[in-house]
N, C-alpha and C positions, 0 to 999 in steps of 0.2 A: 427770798425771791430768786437770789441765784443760782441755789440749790435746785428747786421748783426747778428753773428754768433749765438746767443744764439736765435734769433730769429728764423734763419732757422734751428735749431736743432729742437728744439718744433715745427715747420712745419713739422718737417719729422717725428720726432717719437712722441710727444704726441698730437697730433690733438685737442684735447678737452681744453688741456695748451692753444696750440698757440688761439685757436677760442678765449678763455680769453684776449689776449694780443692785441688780434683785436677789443675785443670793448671795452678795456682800450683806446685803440690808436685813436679808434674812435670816443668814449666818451669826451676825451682831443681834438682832432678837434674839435667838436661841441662845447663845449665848449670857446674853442678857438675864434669860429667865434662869435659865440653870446657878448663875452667880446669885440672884435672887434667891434662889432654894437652896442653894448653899447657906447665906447667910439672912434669913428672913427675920427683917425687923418687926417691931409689933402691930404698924400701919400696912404689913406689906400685905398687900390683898390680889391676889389671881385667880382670884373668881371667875374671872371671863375663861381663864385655860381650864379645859379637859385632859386630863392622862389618864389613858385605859391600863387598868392593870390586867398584863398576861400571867397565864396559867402557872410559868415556873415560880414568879414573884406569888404568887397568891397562895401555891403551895408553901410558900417560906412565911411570908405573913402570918400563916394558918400554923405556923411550925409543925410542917409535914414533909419536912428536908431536914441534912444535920443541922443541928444546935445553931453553928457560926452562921449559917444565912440565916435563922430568924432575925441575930443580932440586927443586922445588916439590912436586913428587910425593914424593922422594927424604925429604923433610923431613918431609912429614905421615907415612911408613911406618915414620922412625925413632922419630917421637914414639909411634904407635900401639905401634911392639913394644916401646920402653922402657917402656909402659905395662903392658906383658904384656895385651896385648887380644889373641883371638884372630880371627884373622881371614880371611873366605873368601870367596868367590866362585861364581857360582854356573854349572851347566855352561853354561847357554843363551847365559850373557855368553864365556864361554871362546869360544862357535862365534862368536858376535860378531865378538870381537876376532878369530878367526883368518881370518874373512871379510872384514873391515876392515883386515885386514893381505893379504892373497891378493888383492882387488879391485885396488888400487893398482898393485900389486907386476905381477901378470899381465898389467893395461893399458900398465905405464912400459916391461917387458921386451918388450913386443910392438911395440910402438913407436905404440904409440893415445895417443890424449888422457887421459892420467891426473889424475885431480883429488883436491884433501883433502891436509893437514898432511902425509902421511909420501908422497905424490907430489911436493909440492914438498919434500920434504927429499931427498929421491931426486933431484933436480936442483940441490939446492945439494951434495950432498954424494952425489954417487955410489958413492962405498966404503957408503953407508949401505944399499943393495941388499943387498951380501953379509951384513948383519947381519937383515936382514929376512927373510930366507930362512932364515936360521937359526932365527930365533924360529918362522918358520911351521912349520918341517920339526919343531921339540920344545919347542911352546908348553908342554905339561902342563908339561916338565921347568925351566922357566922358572921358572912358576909358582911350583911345587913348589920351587924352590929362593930364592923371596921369601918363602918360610913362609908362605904362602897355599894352603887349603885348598879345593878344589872340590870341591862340593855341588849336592846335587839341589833346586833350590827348594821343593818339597814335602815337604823334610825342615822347611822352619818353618813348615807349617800345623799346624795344631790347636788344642786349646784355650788350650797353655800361651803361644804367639805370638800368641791373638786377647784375652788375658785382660784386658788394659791399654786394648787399639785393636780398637772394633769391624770391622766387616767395612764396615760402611758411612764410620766417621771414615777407615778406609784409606785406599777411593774418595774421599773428598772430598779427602783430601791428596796423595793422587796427583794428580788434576784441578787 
């Protein structure tokens, strides 16, 4: 109750307190979850949490980077789904990655100057072409079979995704 209480005091009269005591509170969730995905027990369930996987991580998931980030990728996907996090992507990163995998791929088979991580993997490791072609030819089914779910980014606008982070704290963390 006196927590409660001292909280909704600085809600009501010092605003700029309480905003502090919100990303104390915040800061400890986060926290919180990360130490959980560190070390996920066999009850630990984050179902409720979404992480979107971007384009650089998905190109390493997909081992379409050097070797040592798939390891690396490989690790954080198994902590996130022992955690039961659900987890998605979103279409515009899918066209990304398939662009980021077709750029390379189309310049090294043509015989142009191909540049970027899965160009030179394509020259250290030339069977790694026929694996590239594969992933371009049935990325979704890829995807789709890392339990990763692709999404329109405009399914997490509104109020219930702005409710926490304004539209303006976004921008500033983006930037």
């Amino acid at each position: 109750i006196l927590s409660a209480e001292f909280i909704t005091v600085f809600a009501e009269r010092e605003p700029v307190k309480f905003d502090l005591i919100v990303k104390i509170a915040s800061g400890a969730l986060i926290a919180d979850v990360v130490l959980t995905l560190q070390n996920p027990t066999t009850d630990t369930d984050l179902s409720e949490l979404t992480v979107v996987i971007d384009g650089p991580l998905l190109m390493d998931i997909l081992d379409l980077n050097t070797p040592e980030y798939k390891n690396f990728a490989d690790d954080l996907l198994d902590l996130l789904k022992r955690a039961k996090v659900n987890l998605v992507t979103f279409d515009h990163i899918v066209k990304e990655v398939h662009g980021s995998i077709y750029a390379p791929l189309f310049s090294y088979t043509q015989g142009e100057h191909a540049y970027g991580p899965l160009a030179n993997r394509f020259r250290l490791e030339p069977n790694h072409i026929a694996y590239a072609r594969a992933v371009l030819d049935d990325l979704q089914v890829f995807i789709e079979n890392l339990d990763i779910t692709t999404v329109n980014a405009s399914d997490f606008e509104g109020g219930d995704y702005v409710r926490y982070c304004s539209e303006e704290m976004e921008d500033a963390l983006r930037n």
